[in-house]
C-alpha positions in Angstrom: 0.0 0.0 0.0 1.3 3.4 -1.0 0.8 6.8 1.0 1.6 10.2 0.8 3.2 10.9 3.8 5.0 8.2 6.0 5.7 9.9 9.4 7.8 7.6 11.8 7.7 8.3 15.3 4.9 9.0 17.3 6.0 11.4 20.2 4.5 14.9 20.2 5.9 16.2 16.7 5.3 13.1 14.8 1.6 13.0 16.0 1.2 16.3 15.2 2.7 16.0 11.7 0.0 12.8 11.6 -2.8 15.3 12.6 -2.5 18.3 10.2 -1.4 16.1 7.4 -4.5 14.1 7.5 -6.7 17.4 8.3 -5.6 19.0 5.0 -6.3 15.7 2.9 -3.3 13.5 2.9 -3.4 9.8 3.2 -1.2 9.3 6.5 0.4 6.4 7.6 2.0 7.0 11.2 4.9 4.4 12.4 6.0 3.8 16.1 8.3 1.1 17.5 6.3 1.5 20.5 3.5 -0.5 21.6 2.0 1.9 24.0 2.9 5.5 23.4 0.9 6.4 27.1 3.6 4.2 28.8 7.2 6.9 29.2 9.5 4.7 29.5 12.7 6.8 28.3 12.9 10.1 31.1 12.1 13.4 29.6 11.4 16.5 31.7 7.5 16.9 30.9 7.8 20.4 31.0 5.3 23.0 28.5 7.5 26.1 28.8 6.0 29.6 29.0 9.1 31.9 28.3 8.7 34.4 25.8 9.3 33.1 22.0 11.4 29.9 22.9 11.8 27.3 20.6 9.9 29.9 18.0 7.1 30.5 20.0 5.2 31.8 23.3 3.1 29.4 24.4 0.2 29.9 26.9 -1.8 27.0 28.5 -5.2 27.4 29.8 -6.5 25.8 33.1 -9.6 25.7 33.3 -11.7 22.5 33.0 -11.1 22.1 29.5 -7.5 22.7 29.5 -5.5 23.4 26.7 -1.8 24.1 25.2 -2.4 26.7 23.1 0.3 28.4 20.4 0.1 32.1 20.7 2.6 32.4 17.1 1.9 29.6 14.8 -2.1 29.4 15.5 -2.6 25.5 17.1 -3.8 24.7 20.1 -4.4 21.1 21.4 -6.5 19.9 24.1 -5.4 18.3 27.4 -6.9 16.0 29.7 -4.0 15.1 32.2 -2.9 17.2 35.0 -0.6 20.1 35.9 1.5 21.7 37.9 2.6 25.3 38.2 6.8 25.8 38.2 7.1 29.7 39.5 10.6 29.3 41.3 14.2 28.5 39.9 17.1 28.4 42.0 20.4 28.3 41.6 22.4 27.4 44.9 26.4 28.0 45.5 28.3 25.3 48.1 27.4 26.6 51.5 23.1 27.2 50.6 23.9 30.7 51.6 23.7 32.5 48.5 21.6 31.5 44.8 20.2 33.1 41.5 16.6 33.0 42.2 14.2 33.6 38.9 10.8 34.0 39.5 8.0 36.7 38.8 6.3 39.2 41.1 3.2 37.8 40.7 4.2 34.6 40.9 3.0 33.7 37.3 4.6 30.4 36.5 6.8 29.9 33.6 6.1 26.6 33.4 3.9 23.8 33.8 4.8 20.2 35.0 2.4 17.5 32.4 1.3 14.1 31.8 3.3 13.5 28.6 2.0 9.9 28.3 -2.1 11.8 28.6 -1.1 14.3 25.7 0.5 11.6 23.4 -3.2 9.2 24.3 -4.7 12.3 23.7 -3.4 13.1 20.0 -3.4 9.4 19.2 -6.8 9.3 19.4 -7.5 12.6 16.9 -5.1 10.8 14.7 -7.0 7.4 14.2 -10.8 9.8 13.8 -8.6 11.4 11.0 -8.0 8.0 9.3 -4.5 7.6 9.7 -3.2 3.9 9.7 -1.2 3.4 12.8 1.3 0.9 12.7 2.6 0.3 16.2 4.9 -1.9 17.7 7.3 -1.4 14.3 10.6 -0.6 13.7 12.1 1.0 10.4 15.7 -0.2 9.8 16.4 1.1 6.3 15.4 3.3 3.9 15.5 3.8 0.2 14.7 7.1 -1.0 14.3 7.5 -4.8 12.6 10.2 -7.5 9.6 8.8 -7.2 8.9 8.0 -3.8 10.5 6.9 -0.7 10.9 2.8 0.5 10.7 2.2 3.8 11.7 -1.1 5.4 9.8 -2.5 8.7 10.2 -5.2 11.0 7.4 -5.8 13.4 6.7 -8.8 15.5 9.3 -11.0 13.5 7.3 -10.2 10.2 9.3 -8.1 8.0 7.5 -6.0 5.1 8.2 -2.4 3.4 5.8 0.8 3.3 6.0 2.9 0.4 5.0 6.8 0.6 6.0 10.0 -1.7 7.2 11.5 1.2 8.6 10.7 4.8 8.9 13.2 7.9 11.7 11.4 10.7 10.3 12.5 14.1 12.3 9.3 15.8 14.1 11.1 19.0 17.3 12.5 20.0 19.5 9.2 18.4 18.2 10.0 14.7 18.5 6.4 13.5 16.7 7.6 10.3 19.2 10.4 9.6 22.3 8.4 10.4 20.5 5.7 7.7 20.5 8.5 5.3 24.2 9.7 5.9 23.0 12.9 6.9 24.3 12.9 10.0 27.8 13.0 8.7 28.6 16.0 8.2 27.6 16.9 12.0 29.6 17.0 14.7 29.2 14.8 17.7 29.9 16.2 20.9 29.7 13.1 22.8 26.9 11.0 24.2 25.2 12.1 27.8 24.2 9.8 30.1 21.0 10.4 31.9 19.7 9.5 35.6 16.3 10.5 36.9 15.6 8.8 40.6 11.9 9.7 41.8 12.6 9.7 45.8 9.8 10.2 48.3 10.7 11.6 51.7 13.1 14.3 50.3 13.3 17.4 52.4 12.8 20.8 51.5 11.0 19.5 48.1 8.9 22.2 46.8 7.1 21.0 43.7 6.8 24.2 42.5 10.1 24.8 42.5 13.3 23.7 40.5 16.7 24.0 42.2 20.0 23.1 40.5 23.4 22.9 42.6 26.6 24.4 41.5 29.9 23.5 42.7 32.6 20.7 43.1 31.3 19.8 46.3 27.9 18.7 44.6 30.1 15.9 42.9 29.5 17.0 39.8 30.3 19.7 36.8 27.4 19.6 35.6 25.0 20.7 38.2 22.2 18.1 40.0 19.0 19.2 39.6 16.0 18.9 42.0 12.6 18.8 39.9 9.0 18.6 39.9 7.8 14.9 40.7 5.5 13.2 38.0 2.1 13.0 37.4 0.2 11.4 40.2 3.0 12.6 42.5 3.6 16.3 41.9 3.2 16.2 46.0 5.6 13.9 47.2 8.6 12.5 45.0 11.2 14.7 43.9 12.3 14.4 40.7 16.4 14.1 40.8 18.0 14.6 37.7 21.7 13.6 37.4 24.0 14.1 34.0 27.2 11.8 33.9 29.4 10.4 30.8 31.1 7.3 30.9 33.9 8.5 33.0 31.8 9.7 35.6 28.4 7.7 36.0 25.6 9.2 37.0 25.1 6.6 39.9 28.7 7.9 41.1 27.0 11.3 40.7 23.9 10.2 42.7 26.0 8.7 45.6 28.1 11.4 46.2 24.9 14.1 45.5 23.2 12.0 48.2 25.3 11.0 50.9 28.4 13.5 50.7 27.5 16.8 49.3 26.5 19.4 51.8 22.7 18.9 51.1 22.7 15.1 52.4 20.8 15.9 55.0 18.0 16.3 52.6 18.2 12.7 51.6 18.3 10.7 55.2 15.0 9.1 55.1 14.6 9.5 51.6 13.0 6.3 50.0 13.9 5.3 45.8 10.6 5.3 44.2 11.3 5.1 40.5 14.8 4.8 38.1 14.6 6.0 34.5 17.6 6.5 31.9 18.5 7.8 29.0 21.4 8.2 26.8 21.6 10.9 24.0 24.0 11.5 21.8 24.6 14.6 21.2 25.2 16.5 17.7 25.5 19.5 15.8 21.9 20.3 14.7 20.9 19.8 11.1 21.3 23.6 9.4 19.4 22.0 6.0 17.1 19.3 7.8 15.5 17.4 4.3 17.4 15.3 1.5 15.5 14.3 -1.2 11.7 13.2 -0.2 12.4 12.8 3.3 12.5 15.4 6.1 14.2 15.4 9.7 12.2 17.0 12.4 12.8 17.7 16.2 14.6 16.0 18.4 16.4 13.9 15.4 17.4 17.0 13.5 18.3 18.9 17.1 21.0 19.4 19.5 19.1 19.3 22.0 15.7 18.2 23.0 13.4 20.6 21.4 10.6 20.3 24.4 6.6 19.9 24.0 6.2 23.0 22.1 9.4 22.6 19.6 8.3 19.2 18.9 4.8 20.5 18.2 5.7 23.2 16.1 7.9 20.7 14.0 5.1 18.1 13.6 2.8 21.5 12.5 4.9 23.2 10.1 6.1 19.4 8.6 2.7 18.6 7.6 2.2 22.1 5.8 5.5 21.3 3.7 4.7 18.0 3.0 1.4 19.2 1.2 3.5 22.0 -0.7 6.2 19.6 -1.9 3.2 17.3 -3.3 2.0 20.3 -4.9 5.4 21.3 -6.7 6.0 24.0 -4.2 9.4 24.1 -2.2 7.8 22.9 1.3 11.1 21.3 2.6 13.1 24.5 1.9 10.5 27.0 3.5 10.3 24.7 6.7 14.3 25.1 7.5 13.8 28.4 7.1 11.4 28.5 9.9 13.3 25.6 11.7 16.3 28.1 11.3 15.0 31.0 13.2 12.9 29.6 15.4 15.4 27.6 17.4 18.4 29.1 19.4 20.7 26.1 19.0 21.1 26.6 15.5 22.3 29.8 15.8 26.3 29.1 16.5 27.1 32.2 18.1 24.3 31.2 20.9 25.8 28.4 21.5 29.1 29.9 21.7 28.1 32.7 24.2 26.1 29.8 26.0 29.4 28.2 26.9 30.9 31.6 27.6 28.8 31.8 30.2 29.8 28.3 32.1 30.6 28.4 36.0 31.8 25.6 36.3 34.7 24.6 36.6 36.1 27.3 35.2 35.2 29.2 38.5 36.4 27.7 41.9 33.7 26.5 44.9 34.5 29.3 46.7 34.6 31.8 43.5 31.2 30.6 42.8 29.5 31.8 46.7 31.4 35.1 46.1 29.4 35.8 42.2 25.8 34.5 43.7 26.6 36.3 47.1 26.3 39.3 44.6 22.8 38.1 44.3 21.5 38.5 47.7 18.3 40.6 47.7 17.8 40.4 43.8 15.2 38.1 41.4 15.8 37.5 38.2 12.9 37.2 35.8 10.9 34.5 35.8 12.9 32.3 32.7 13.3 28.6 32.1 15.2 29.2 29.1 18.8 27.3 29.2 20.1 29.9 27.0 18.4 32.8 28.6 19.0 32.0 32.2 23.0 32.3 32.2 22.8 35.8 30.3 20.6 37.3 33.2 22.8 35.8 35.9 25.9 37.4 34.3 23.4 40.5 33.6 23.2 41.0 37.7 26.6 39.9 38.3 27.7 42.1 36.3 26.3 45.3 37.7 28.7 45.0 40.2 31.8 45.0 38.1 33.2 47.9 40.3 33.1 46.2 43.5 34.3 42.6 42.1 37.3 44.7 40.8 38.1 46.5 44.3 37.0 43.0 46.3 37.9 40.3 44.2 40.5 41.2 41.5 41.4 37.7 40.7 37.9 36.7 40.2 37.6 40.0 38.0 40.2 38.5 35.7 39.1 35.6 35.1 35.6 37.5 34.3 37.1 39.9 31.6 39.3 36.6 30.3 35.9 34.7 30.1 34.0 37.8 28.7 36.8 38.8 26.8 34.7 38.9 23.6 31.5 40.9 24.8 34.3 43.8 26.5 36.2 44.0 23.0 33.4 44.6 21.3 32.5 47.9 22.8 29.8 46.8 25.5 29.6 47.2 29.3 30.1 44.1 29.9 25.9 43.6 30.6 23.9 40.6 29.0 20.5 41.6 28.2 18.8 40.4 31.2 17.0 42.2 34.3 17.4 42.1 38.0 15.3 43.5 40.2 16.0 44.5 44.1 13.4 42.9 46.2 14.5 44.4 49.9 14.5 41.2 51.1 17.2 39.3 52.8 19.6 36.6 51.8 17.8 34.0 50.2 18.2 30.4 51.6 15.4 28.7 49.5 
């Protein structure tokens, strides 16, 4: 049986593709290795962020008792049955718990909400199969044969092995893009590495706030890459704390974990702390795809990404893939005008973001102790409400950087280091200030 559009993958951009492909006419067929998409099995954050034009658009969801996630830019909104829960704190702590970078806003507005991925993905399943799609579950493609006519796709699924044909084929298969590495277009990317990911739902965890996500900077933590304390999942947004530990192969994130636990100066937090759940991942990491299509195929989120594009990035993909599929079919240049918007819309492929994102890095270029000195210039200041992994550093160095003056006469060995990391920003004219905001709240040090 021949299709228009293959889509393989069925997380939130491939059932989106799925759903606006088969709303403007196309016969769909819709591939998952899965058996059950409701089942999450592989740890994401399950996070629908609200900052301001991220991943390409501002995203608001509404609350009510028909809740929905709504797209304020790109004009889709889908409905959502699960629950939620509000984020409206961010901390950033230094060694001691003394000092942190706290982002939140006055009003206490979140800037994010905690979901039920597993809910969402039932819940767009199901407005895929009233559209007609054929779903095909439980099946794996492991090749593909892409040709002038049409594209050749070759399945495996229960032991039985078979091909799908389709004009056109839209990848939305994760992070490890087994479809582009098929196609040789991941060879001209560069691979960073692959990261190793632990997420330990614990119960019993002290000082969990579930609206609140805290990440611990420092040596002492065990770690260079700082362990995060996040929102627990669905059914438990109360009382498991989601733990969230990075490692690499020569530091495992169980090492991580046991040290994080037992040794760092917040294992007190952990005494009677009980293991709920274990998930893992392992990503590997690339340069993201600057022209995302070759021939009748096209790469979309995660797979084309160099990092996880989130709910909404994965939604606009899925969205703006099923409007080039049906201007390709038509003669039109669909492919070309979605990297164009795939371009702009996220920060990652913008290499001089990435570059300034590692710019801003504490650690380890800064010491323990250098680090409680820069967030001690924090004390009585909030930073604006931002989940944003490339925002957040800019308005930390934004405040810090206020006080270049008194980091000069106080620390002038931490000041050189500053000007030696920041080099490029000072030679270029500027004041040394990212474009962020602080504001002075008039309250004390913050301990969290």
């Amino acid at each position: 049986m021949s299709y228009d559009v293959a889509i393989v993958g069925a997380g939130p951009g491939g059932l989106h593709a799925a759903k606006w492909a088969a709303g403007k006419g196309l016969k769909v067929v819709l591939i998952e290795k899965r058996k059950d998409i409701s089942k999450i099995t592989r740890y994401c954050s399950e996070h629908i962020i609200l900052d301001e034009d991220y991943n390409g658009d501002t995203i608001r969801v509404e609350t009510g008792q028909k809740k929905k996630i709504v797209s304020t830019k790109n004009a889709w909104d889908i409905d959502y049955r699960g629950t939620l829960q509000p984020v409206t704190d961010k901390y950033y702590y230094s060694g001691n718990l003394k000092h942190n970078a706290h982002f939140t806003w006055p009003d206490k507005r979140p800037f994010a909400y905690k979901y039920d991925k597993g809910i969402m993905l039932k819940g767009l399943l199901d407005e895929v199969l009233k559209l007609g799609v054929e779903y095909m579950d439980s099946t794996t493609c492991w090749d593909i044969i892409d040709s002038e006519e049409n594209v050749d796709i070759k399945c495996v699924s229960r032991g039985r092995k078979f091909r799908v044909k389709a004009k056109k084929l839209v990848a939305a298969d994760g992070a490890n893009a087994h479809i582009a590495q098929t196609l040789g277009m991941n060879n001209d990317r560069v691979y960073f590495g692959t990261a190793l990911c632990l997420a330990v739902y614990m119960s019993n965890v002290r000082e969990y706030n579930p609206s609140a996500w805290k990440a611990y900077w420092g040596n002492c933590y065990g770690s260079n890459l700082a362990p995060v304390m996040g929102t627990g999942p669905a059914g438990h947004y109360d009382d498991w704390a989601d733990i969230i530990i990075v490692g690499s192969s020569r530091q495992t994130p169980y090492e991580v974990l046991e040290y994080f636990t037992m040794k760092s100066p917040v294992a007190w937090m952990f005494e009677k702390a009980k293991v709920e759940e274990k998930h893992c991942c392992s990503t590997k990491a690339y340069s993201p795809l600057k022209k995302p299509f070759q021939g009748n195929c096209l790469i979309i989120g995660d797979a084309a990404a160099f990092v996880e594009t989130q709910a909404q990035g994965a939604l606009n993909c899925g969205f703006w893939a099923a409007d080039a599929v049906v201007k390709e079919l038509e003669g039109k240049k669909g492919f070309a005008e979605y990297t164009d918007k795939w371009l702009k819309a996220f920060e990652f492929n913008d290499d001089g973001v990435l570059k300034s994102t590692t710019d801003c890095a504490l650690i380890p270029y800064y010491n323990d102790n250098e680090i409680e000195y820069l967030f001690s210039l924090l004390d009585n200041v909030t930073l604006d409400g931002s989940w944003s992994q490339y925002n957040s550093p800019k308005i930390i160095w934004d405040a810090i950087l206020k006080d270049s003056e008194r980091i000069k006469r106080e620390q002038p060995e931490i000041w050189e280091k500053i000007s030696k990391q920041h080099s490029r920003f000072f030679q270029e004219g500027s004041d040394g200030q990212y474009p962020g905001k602080r504001r002075r709240t008039g309250k004390g040090s913050k301990s969290g």
